[in-house]
C-alpha positions as CSV (number, residue, x, y, z in Angstrom):
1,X,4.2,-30.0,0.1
2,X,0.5,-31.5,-1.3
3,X,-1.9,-29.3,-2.2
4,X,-3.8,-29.6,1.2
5,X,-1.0,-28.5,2.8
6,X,-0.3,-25.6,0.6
7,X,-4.0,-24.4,1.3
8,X,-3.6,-24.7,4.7
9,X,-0.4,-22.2,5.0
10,X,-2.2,-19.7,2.3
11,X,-5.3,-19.1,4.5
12,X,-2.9,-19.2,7.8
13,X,-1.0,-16.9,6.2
14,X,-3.9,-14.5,4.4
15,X,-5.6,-14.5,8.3
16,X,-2.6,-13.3,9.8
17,X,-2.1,-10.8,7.1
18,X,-6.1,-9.7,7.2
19,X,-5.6,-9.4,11.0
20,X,-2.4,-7.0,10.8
21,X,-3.8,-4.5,7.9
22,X,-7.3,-4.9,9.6
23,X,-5.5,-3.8,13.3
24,X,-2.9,-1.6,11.4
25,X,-5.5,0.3,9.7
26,X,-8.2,0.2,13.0
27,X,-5.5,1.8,14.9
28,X,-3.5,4.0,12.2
29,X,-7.1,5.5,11.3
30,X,-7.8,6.3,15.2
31,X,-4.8,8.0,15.6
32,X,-4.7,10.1,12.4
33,X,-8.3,11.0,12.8
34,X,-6.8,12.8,16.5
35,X,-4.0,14.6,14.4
36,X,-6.6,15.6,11.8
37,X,-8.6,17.5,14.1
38,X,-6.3,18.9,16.5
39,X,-2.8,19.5,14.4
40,X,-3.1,22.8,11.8
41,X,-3.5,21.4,7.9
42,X,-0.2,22.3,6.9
43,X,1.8,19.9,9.6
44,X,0.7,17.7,7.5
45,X,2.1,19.2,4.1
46,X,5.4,19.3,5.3
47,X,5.3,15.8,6.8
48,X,4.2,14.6,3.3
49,X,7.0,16.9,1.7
50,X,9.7,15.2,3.6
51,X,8.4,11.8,3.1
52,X,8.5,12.3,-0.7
53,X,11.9,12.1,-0.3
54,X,12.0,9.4,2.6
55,X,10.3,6.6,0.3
56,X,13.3,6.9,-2.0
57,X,16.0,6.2,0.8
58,X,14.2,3.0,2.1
59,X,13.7,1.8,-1.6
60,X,17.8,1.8,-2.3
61,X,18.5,0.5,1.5
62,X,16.5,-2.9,0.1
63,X,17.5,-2.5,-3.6
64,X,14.5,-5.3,-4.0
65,X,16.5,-8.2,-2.7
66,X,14.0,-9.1,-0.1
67,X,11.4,-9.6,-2.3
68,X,14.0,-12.3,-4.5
69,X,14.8,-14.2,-1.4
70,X,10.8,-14.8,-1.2
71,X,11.2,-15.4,-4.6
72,X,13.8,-18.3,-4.4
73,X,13.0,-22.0,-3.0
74,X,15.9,-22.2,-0.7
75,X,17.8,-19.3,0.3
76,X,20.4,-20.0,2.4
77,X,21.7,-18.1,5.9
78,X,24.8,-16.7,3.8
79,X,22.0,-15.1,1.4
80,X,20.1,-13.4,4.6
81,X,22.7,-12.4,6.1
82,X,24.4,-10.7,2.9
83,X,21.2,-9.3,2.2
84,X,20.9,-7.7,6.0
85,X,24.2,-6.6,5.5
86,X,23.9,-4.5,2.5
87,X,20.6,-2.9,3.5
88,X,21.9,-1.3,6.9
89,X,24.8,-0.3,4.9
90,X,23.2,1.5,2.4
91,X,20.7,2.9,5.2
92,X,23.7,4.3,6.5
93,X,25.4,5.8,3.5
94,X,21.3,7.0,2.6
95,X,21.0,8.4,5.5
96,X,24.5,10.7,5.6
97,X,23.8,11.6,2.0
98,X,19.8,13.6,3.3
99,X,21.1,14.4,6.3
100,X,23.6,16.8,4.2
101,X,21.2,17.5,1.5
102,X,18.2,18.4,3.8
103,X,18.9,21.9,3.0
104,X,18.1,21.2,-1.1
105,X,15.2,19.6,-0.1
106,X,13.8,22.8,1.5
107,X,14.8,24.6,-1.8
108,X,12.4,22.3,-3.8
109,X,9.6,23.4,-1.7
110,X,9.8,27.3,-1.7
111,X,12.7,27.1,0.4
112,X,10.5,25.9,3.7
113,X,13.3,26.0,6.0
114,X,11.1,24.1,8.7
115,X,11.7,21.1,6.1
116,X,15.6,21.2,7.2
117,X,15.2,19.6,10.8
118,X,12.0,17.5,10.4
119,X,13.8,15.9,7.3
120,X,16.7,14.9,9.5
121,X,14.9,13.7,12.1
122,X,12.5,11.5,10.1
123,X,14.3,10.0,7.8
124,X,16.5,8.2,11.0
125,X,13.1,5.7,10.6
126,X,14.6,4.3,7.4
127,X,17.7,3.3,9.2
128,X,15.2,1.5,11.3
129,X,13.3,-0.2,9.3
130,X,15.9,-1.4,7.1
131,X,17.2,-3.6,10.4
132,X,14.4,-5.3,10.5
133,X,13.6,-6.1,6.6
134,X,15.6,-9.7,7.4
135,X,13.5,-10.9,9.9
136,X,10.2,-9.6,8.6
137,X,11.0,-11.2,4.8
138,X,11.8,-14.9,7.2
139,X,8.7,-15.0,8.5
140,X,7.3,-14.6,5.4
141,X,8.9,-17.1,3.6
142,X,7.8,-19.7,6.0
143,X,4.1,-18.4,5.6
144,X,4.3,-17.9,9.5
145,X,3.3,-13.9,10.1
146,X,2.0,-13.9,13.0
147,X,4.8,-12.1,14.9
148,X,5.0,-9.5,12.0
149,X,0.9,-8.5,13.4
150,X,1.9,-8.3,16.8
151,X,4.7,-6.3,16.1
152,X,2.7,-4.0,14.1
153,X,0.1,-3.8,16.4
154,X,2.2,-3.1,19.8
155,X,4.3,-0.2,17.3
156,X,1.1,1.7,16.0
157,X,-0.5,1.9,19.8
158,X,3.0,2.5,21.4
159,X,3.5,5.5,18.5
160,X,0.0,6.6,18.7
161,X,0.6,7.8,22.3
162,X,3.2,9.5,21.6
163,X,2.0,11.4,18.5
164,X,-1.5,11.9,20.3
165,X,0.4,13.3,23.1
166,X,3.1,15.8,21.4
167,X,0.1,17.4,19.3
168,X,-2.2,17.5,22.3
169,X,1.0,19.7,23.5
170,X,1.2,21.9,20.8
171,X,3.8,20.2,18.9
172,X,2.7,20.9,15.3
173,X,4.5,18.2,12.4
174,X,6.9,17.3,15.4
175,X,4.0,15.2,16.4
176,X,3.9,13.2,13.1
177,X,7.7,12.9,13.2
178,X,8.4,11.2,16.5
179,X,4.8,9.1,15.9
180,X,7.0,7.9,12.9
181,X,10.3,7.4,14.6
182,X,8.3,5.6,17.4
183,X,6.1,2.9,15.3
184,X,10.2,2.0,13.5
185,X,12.0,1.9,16.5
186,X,9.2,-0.7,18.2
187,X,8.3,-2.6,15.5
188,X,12.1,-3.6,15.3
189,X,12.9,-4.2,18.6
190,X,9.9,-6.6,18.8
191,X,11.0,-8.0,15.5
192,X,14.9,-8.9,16.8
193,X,13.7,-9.9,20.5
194,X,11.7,-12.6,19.3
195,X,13.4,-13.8,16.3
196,X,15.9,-16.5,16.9
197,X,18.1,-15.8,13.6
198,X,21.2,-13.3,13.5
199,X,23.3,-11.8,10.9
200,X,26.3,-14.3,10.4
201,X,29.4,-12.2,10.1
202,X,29.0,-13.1,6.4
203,X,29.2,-11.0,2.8
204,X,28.8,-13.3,-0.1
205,X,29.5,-11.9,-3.2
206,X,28.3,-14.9,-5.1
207,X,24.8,-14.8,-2.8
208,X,24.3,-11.1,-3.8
209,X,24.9,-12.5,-7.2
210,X,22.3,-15.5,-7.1
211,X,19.6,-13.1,-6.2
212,X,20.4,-10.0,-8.2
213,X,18.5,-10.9,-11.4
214,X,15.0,-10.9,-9.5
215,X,16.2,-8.4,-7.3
216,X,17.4,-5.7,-9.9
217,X,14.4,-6.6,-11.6
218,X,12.0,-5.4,-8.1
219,X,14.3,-2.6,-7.7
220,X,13.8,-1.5,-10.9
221,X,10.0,-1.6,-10.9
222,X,9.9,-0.8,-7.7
223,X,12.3,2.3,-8.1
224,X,10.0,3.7,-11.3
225,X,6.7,3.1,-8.9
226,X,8.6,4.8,-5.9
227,X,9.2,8.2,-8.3
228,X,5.8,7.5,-9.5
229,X,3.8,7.1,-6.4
230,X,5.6,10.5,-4.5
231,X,6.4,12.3,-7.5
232,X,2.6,13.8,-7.3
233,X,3.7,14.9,-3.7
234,X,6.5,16.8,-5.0
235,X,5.0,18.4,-8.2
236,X,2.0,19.5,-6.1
237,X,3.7,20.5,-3.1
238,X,5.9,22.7,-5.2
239,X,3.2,24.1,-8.0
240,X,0.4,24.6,-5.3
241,X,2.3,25.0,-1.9
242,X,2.0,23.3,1.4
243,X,-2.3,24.0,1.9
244,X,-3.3,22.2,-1.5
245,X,-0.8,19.2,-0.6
246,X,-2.1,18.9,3.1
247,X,-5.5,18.3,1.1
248,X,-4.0,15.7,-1.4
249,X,-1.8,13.7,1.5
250,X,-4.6,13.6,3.7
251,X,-6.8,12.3,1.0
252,X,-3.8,10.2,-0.5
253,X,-3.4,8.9,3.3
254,X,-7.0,7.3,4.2
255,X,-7.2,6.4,-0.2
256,X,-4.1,3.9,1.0
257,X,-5.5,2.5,3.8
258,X,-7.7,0.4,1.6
259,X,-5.0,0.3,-1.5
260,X,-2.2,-0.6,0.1
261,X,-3.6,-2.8,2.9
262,X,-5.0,-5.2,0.2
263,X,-2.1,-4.9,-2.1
264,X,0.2,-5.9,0.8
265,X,-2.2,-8.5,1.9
266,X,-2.2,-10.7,-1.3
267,X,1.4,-9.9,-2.0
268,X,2.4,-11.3,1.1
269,X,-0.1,-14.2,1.3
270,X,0.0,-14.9,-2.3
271,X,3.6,-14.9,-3.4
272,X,5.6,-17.8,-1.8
273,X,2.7,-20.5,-2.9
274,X,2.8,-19.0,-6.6
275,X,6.7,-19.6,-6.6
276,X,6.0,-23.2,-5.7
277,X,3.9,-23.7,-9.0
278,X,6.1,-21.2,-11.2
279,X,7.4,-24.6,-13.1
280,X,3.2,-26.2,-13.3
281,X,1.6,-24.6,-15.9
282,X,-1.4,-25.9,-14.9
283,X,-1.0,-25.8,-11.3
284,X,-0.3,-22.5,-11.8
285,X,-2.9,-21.2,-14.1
286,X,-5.6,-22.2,-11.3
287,X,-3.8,-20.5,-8.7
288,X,-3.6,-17.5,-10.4
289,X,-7.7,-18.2,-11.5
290,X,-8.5,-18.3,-8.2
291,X,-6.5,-15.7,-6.7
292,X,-7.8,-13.2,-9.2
293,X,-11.5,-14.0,-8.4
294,X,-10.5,-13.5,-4.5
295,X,-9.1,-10.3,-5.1
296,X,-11.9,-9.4,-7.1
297,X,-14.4,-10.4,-4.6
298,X,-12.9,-7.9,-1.8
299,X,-11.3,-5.2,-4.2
300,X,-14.8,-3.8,-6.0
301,X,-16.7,-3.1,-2.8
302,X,-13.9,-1.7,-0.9
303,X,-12.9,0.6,-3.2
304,X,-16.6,1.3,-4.6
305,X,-18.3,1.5,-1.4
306,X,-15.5,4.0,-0.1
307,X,-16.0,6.1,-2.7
308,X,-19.6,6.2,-2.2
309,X,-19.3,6.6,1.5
310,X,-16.7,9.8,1.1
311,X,-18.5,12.6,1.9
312,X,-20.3,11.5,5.0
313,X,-17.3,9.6,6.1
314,X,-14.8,12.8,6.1
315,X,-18.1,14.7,7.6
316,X,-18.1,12.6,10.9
317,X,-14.5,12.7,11.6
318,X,-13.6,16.0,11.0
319,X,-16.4,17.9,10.3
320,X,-15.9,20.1,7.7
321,X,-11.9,20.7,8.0
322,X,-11.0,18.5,4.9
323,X,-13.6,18.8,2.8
324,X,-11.3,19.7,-0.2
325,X,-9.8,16.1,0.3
326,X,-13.3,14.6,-0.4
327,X,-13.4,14.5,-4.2
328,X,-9.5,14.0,-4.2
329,X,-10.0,11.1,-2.2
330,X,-12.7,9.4,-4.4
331,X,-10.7,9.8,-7.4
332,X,-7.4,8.1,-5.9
333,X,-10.1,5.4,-4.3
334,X,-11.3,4.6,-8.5
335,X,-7.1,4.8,-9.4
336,X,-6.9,2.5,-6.6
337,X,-8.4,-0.3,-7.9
338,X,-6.1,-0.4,-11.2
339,X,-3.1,0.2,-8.7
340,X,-3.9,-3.4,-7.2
341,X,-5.0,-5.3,-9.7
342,X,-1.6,-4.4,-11.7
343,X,0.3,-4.9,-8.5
344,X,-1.5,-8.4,-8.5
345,X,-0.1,-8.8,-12.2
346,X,3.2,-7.7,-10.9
347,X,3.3,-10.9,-8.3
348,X,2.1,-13.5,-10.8
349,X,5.2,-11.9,-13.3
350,X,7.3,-12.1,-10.1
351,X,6.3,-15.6,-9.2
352,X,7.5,-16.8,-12.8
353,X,11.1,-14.6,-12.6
354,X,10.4,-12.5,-15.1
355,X,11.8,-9.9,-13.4
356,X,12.6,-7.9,-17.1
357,X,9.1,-7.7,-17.7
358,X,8.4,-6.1,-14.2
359,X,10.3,-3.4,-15.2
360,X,8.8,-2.9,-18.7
361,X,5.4,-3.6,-16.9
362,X,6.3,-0.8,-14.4
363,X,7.9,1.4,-16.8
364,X,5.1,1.6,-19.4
365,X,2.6,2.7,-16.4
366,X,4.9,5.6,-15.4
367,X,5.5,6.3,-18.7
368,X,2.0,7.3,-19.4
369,X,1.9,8.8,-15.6
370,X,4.4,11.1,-17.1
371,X,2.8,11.9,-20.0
372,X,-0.5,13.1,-18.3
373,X,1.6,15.2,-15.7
374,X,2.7,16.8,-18.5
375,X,-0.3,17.5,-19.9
376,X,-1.8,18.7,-17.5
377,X,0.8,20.8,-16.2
378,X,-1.7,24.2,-17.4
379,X,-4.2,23.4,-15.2
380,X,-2.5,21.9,-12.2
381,X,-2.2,25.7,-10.0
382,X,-6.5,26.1,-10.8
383,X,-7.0,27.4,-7.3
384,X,-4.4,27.3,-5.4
385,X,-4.2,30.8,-4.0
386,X,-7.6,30.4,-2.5
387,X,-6.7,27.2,-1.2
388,X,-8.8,25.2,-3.8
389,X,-8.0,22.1,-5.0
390,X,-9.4,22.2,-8.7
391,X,-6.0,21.9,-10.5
392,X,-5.5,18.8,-8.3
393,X,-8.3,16.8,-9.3
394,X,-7.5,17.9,-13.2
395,X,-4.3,16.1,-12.4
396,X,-5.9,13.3,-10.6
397,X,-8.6,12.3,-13.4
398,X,-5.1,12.3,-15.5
399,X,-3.6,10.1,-13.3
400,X,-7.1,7.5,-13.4
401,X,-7.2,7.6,-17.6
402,X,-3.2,6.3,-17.4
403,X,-3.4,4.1,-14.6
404,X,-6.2,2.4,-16.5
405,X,-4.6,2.2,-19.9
406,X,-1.1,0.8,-18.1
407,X,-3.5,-2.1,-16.3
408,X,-5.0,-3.3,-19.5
409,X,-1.4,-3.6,-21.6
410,X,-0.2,-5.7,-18.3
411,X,-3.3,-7.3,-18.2
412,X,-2.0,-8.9,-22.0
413,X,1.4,-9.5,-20.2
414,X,0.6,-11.8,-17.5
415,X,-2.4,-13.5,-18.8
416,X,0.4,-14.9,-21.7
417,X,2.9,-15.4,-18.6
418,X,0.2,-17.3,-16.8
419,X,-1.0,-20.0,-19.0
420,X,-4.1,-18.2,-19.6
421,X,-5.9,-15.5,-21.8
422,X,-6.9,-11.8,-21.2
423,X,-10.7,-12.9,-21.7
424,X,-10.5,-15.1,-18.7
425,X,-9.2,-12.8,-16.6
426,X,-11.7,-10.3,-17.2
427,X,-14.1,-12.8,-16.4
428,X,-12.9,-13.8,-13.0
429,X,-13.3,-9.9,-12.3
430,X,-17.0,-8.7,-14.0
431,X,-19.4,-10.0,-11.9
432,X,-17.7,-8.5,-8.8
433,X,-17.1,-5.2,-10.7
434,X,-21.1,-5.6,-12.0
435,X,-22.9,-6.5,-8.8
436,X,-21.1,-3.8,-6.4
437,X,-21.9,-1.2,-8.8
438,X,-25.9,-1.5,-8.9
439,X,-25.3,-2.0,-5.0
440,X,-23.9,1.7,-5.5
441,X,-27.2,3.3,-6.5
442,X,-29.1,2.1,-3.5
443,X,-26.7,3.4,-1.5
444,X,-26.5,7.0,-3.3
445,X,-30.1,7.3,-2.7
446,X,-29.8,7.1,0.9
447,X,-27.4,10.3,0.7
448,X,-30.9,11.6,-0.4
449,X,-32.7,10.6,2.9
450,X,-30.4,10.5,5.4
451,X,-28.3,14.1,6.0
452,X,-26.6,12.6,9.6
453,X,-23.2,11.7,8.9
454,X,-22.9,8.8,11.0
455,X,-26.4,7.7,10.9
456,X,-26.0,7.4,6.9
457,X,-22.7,5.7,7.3
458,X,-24.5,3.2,8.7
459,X,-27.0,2.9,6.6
460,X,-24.9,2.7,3.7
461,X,-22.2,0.3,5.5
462,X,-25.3,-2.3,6.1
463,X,-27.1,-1.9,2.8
464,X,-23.6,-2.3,0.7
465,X,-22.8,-5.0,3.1
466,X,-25.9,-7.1,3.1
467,X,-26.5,-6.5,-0.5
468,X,-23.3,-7.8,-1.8
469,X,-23.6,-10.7,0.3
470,X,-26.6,-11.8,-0.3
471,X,-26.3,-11.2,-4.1
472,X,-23.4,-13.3,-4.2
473,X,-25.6,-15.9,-2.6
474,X,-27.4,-16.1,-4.7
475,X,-25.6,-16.1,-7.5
476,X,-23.3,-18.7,-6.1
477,X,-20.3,-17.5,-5.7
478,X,-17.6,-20.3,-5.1
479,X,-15.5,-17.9,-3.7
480,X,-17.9,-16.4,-1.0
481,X,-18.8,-19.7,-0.2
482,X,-15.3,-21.1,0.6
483,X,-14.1,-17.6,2.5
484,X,-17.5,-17.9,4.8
485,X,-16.2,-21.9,5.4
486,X,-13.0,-21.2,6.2
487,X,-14.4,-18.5,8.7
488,X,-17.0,-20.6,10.1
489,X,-13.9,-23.1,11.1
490,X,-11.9,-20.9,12.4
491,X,-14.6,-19.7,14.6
492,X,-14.5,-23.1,16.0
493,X,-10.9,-23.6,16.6
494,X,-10.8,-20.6,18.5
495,X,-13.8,-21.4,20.9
C-alpha cells in the first residue's frame, strides 16, 4: 500500500475510533452520573472490589495473542481461529476457578460476604467478552472499525437502561452488575451477527507457536500492568474499607475516561500502520515523529484542562456527594498523562517485535509502583475511619513520582528502537505541554469569579478551548492545521 493510501486508512480508522470513545464516553458518563446520585457510595466499592479481580480473568482468557495477530502481516484463518479457540477455553476454565474461589475473595476484603454472589455473577462478562475478542481484533487489522462503534454504542444505551432502571428500583451494586453483564452480552451479539467470519473447527499448534513470541511478550506486560493498574483497588479496599475505595473508583472511573479513551484510540489507530514500516527506518522514524506530536497535541489539554475543571465539574453532577474524589481524581488525571505517553512507547516497541523489551519496559514501571506502595504503606489508613481520603492521595502523589521516573527510562528505550533520540521526542511534546499550561492560569482565575458550577464550566471549557486553538494558530502548528483539514473534508463528504 503507498503512502497516500496508508494515510487514508489511519485517519478512517482514528475517526471511527474518536467516534466510539467520544460516544462510549458521552453515554458511559450519562449513565454513571444516574448511578452516582441515586445508588449509596459503597455499591460502588464492592463493584470495584470484584472487578479487581475480574481484570485478571479477561487478561489470561487473551494471554496477549490478539494484540500479535495485529502485530503480524498476514495472519492466517487457522491463526484466528486457534486464537478464538484458546481464549473461550481459558474463559471457561477462568471462569470455574472464581466461581469456586468467590468466597476467598470476600476474605481479602474483611470477609464482605455480599462480594460472594456479585463476584459470580459479574465475572460471567469475561466469558463474554472473550467470544468476541476475534472479530473485534479483524476489524482492526483491516483498519475498518466501524462496526466495533456501533456495537459499542447500541451495548452502552442497551445496558444503561437496564442499570438506570434496577437502581431506580432499589437494587443497590446489582444495578452495576447486570449494567455490566448487559453492555458484554450486546456488544457480542452485534459483533457475531454482522461478522461474516467463523471459528474453523481448527487448533494449530504450530499457529499458537508463530504468534507466541509477541504474544508472551503482551501478556507479560500486560499481566505486570493488569496487577499494577488494580492492585491499588485491592490494597486500598482492604487497608481503608469499602467508603475510601468508593471515593478512589469513582475518581479512578471518570480519571479513565480521558486515559484510557486516548490510549485505546492511538493504539488501535496507530498500530497496524507502524507494523507496515517496522523494517523502514526512516519510514518509521517519521511515523513515530508524527504520531507523538498528535498525541501530544490532544493529551496536554485533556488531561490539564480536566484537572483544572475538577472541582466544578464533580460540583454539577453530584453536588457535593463525592467531593473526596476531587483531589484523588486530579492526581490520577497528572499520572494519566505518563500512563499514555508510555503506553504510546509500548506500541512503537510493539510495532518493531520487541516484545522482551515490553516486558522490561513494563516491569521496571511496576517495579518502582511497588516500591512507593511500600513506602507509603504508614500513611496509607490517614483518615479512613472518618471516611477521609488523606492516606489515599499520600499513595497517589507516590504513584505520580514513579509513573514519571518509569516514562523517562522508556522514553531512552524507544527513542533507540525508533531511529531517533530522547531529545527529539521531547521536543515533539514541549510546546503542547508549555502552551496548555499558561492556558491553565486564565482558567484558575475564573474559579475566582465565577462560584456557579456549570456557569464556570463553561467558561473555563471556552477559554481553554479557544485559547489553545488560537495559540497554536499562531504558532503554526502543522499538526492543528492538518487535523482541522481533514475535518473540514470530512464535513464535506458527509453533506
Amino acid at each position: 500500500m503507498d503512502d497516500a493510501g496508508m494515510k487514508t486508512k489511519v485517519a478512517r480508522t482514528l475517526k471511527w475510533n474518536t467516534v466510539d470513545k467520544v460516544l462510549s464516553q458521552a453515554l458511559y458518563a450519562v449513565t454513571g452520573v444516574i448511578l452516582a446520585n441515586v445508588l449509596p457510595r459503597e455499591a460502588f466499592g464492592l463493584v470495584a472490589a470484584a472487578m479487581v479481580f475480574q481484570a485478571f480473568a479477561a487478561l489470561f482468557v487473551d494471554s496477549g495473542f490478539s494484540y500479535a495477530l495485529v502485530q503480524k502481516k498476514s495472519p492466517t484463518d487457522a491463526d484466528y481461529s486457534t486464537v478464538f479457540w484458546f481464549n473461550l477455553g481459558m474463559a471457561a476454565a477462568i471462569y470455574v476457578i472464581l466461581f469456586f474461589g468467590a468466597p476467598l475473595i470476600a476474605d481479602w476484603f474483611d470477609g464482605d460476604r455480599r462480594l460472594i454472589p456479585i463476584s459470580r455473577v459479574i465475572f460471567v462478562s469475561f466469558i463474554l467478552n472473550a467470544l468476541a475478542i476475534v472479530q473485534t481484533n479483524k476489524l482492526i487489522k483491516a483498519m475498518d472499525v466501524k462496526m466495533v462503534a456501533v456495537a459499542n454504542t447500541i451495548g452502552l444505551v442497551a445496558s444503561a437502561a437496564v442499570g438506570i432502571k434496577l437502581a431506580l428500583t432499589g437494587a443497590g451494586a446489582w444495578a452495576i452488575v447486570w449494567q455490566t453483564i448487559g453492555l458484554s452480552a450486546v456488544k457480542t451479539g452485534i459483533l457475531w451477527a454482522t461478522s461474516r467470519w467463523r471459528p474453523a473447527p481448527i487448533f494449530s499448534l504450530s499457529s499458537l507457536r508463530s504468534i507466541s513470541k509477541v504474544g508472551a511478550g503482551v501478556m507479560g506486560a500486560s499481566a505486570l500492568n493488569v496487577v499494577f493498574q488494580n492492585i491499588f483497588a485491592a490494597v486500598i479496599g482492604r487497608c481503608n474499607g469499602m467508603l475510601s475505595l468508593a471515593y478512589y473508583s469513582q475518581a479512578d472511573k471518570w480519571s479513565k475516561m480521558g486515559v484510557a479513551s486516548l490510549s485505546n484510540i492511538f493504539n488501535t489507530s496507530f498500530l497496524p500502520a507502524l507494523s507496515q514500516y517496522q523494517d523502514s527506518p526512516r519510514e518509521f522514524a517519521a511515523a513515530t515523529s508524527k504520531m507523538n506530536r498528535l498525541v501530544a497535541y490532544l493529551l496536554f489539554p485533556c488531561m490539564m484542562f480536566l484537572a483544572v475543571m475538577a472541582a466544578p465539574l464533580f460540583h454539577a453532577l453530584f453536588g457535593t456527594k463525592w467531593d473526596a474524589s476531587v483531589p484523588l481524581f486530579q492526581l490520577l488525571l497528572a499520572r494519566g498523562i505518563f500512563v499514555v505517553l508510555s503506553a504510546q512507547y509500548s506500541n512503537f516497541i510493539l510495532a518493531r517485535g520487541r516484545s522482551r523489551l515490553l516486558i522490561a519496559a513494563e516491569a521496571l514501571r511496576d517495579g518502582l509502583s511497588l516500591l512507593a506502595i511500600v513506602m507509603c504503606l504508614p500513611w496509607l489508613g490517614l483518615g479512613a475511619d472518618q471516611g477521609l481520603t488523606s492516606g489515599v492521595r499520600i499513595f497517589l502523589w507516590w504513584q505520580l513520582a514513579a509513573t514519571f521516573a518509569a516514562w523517562a527510562v522508556t522514553l531512552a528505550m524507544t527513542a533507540r528502537l525508533s531511529w531517533r533520540t530522547s531529545w527529539q521526542f521531547l521536543a515533539d511534546l514541549i510546546p503542547y505541554a508549555a502552551i496548555t499550561a499558561i492556558i491553565c492560569l486564565p482558567m484558575l482565575a475564573l474559579a475566582r469569579c465565577i462560584s456557579q458550577p456549570w456557569l464556570l464550566l463553561a467558561a473555563q471549557g471556552a477559554c481553554g478551548i479557544a485559547a489553545y486553538l488560537g495559540a497554536n494558530a499562531a504558532l503554526g502548528s502543522k499538526i492543528q492545521a492538518e487535523a482541522l483539514l481533514y475535518l473540514r473534508q470530512m464535513l464535506k463528504k458527509e453533506r
